[in-house]
C-alpha positions as CSV (number, residue, x, y, z in Angstrom):
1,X,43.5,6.2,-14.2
2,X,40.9,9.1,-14.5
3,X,38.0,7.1,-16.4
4,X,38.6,4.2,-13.3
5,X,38.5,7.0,-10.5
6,X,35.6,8.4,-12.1
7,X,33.2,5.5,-12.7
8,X,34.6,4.4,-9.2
9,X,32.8,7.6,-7.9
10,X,29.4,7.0,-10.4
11,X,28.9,3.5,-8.7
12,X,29.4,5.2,-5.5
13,X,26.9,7.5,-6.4
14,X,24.2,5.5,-7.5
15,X,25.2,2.7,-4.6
16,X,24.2,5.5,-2.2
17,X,20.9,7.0,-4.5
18,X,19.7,3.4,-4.6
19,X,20.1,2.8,-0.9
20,X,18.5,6.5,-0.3
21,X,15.6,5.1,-2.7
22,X,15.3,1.8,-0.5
23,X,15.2,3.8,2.7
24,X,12.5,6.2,1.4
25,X,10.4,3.8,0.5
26,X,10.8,1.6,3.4
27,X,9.7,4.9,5.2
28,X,7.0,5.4,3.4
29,X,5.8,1.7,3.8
30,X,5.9,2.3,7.5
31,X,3.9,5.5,7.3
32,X,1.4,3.8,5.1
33,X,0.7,0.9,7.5
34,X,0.5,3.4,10.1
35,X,-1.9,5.5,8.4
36,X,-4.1,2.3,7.4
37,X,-4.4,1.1,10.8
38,X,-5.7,4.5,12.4
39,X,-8.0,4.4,9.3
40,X,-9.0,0.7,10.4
41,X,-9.5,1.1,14.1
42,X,-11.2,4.3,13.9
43,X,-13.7,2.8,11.5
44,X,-14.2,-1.0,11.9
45,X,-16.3,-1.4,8.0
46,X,-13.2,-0.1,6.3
47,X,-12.1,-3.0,4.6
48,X,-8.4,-3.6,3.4
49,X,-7.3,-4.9,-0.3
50,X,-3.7,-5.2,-1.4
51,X,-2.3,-5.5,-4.6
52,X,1.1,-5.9,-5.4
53,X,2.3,-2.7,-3.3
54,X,-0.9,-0.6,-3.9
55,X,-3.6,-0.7,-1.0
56,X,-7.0,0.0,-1.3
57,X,-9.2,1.0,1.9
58,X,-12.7,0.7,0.9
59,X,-15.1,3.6,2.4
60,X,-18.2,2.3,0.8
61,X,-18.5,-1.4,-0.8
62,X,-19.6,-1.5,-4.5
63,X,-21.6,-4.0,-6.6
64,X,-20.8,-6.0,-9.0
65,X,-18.8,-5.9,-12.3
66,X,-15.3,-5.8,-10.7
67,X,-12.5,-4.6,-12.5
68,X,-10.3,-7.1,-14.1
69,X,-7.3,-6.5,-16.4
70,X,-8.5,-5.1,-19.8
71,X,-11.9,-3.6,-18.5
72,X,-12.6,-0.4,-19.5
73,X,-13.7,1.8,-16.5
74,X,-14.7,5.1,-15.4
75,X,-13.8,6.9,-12.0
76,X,-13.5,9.9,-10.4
77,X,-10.3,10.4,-8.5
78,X,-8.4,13.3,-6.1
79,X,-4.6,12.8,-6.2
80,X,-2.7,13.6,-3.1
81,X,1.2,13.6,-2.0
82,X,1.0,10.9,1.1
83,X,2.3,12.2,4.0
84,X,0.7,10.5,7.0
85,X,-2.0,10.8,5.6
86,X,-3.9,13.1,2.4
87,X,-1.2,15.7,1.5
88,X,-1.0,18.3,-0.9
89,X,-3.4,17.5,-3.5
90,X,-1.7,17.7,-7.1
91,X,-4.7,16.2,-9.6
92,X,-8.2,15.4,-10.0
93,X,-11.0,15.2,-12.8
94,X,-13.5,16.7,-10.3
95,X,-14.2,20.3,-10.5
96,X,-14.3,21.2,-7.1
97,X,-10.5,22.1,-6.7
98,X,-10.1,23.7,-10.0
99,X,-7.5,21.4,-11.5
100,X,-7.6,20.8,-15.2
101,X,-6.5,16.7,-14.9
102,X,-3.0,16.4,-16.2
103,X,-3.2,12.7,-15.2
104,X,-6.0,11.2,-16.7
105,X,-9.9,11.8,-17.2
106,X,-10.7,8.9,-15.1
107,X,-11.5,6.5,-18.0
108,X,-9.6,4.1,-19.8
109,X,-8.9,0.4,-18.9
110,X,-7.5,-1.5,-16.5
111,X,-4.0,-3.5,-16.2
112,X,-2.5,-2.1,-19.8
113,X,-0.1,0.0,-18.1
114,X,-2.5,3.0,-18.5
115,X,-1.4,4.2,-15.1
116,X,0.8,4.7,-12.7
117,X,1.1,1.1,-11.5
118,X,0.1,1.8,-7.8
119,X,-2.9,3.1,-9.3
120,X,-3.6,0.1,-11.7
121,X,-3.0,-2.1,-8.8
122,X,-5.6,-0.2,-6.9
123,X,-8.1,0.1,-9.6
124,X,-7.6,-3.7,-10.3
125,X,-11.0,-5.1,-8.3
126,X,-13.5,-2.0,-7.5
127,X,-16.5,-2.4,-8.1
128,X,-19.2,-0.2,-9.1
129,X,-20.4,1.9,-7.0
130,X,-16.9,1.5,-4.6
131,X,-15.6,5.0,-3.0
132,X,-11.9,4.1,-1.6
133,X,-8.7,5.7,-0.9
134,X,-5.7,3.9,-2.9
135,X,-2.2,4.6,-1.0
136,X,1.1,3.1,-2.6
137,X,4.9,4.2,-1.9
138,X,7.3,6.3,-4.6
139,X,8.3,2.3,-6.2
140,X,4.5,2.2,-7.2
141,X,4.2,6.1,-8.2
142,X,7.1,8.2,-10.2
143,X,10.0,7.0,-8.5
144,X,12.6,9.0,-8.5
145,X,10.7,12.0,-10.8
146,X,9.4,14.6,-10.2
147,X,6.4,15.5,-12.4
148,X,4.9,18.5,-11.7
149,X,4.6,19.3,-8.1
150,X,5.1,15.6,-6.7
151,X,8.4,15.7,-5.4
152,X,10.4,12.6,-6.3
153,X,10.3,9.5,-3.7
154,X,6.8,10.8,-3.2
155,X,4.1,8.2,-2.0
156,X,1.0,8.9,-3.4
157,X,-3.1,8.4,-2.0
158,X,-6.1,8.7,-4.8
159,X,-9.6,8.8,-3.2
160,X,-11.2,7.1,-5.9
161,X,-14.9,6.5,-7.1
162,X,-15.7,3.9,-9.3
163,X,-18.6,4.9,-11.5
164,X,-18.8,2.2,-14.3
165,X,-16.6,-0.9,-15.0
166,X,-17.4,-2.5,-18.2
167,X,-16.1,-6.1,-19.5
């Protein structure tokens, strides 16, 4: 009788974490396409690219190569916390905010799993050249971790500069 009353409780429990999960990220979705339409009408050459839950706002266009699945690439990247916009920033392989990158050095290739996958997805398609802020919700990020000082459920922006893509 205890075991049932007990693993009634635990599928309580993770019934009511997985519904707090949904609504987080539903949240953040909404905050997201708030954020990207203030970003839009305040500057009518940002252009829009989504990828399976990651979205890229492109600052400045690039040239060609784009980056495909399996390209090696090169970038340099901020990492923020999303709230309504850049957040706290956590990472970066810039110097300018004194951060030893925990994350990545901004090389490696594209579509292996290399990354977080709202990152992958956002990488996925810069060009050369391309400066753009990538924004993608918690499902996208860490989920449910925390790593380091991201909260969990976070939603997460990189600005992002592609310096070389190569096929």
């Amino acid at each position: 009788m205890k075991k049932s009353a007990l693993l009634c409780i635990l599928s309580l429990l993770c019934a009511c974490t997985s519904e707090v999960e949904r609504l987080a990220v539903s949240n953040q979705e909404q905050a997201i396409n708030n954020y990207i339409s203030k970003q839009m009408d305040a500057d009518e050459t940002i252009q829009l690219v989504a990828n399976n839950g990651s979205y890229r706002l492109i600052k400045t266009p690039g040239n060609a190569p784009e980056a495909a699945a399996g390209d090696s690439v090169r970038f340099y990247y901020i990492a923020y916390v999303f709230s309504q916009g850049k957040g706290m920033a956590f990472d970066t392989n810039r110097d300018t905010l004194g951060f030893t990158p925990r994350i990545d050095n901004g090389q490696g290739v594209v579509g292996t799993g290399q990354y977080i996958p709202g990152l992958d997805n956002g990488l996925t398609g810069m060009k050369t050249g391309e400066k753009a802020e990538v924004i993608f919700p918690a499902s996208q990020g860490f989920g449910n971790r925390s790593v380091g000082v991201v909260p969990p459920l976070s939603a997460l922006l990189f600005e992002v500069e592609m310096i070389r893509v190569k096929k």
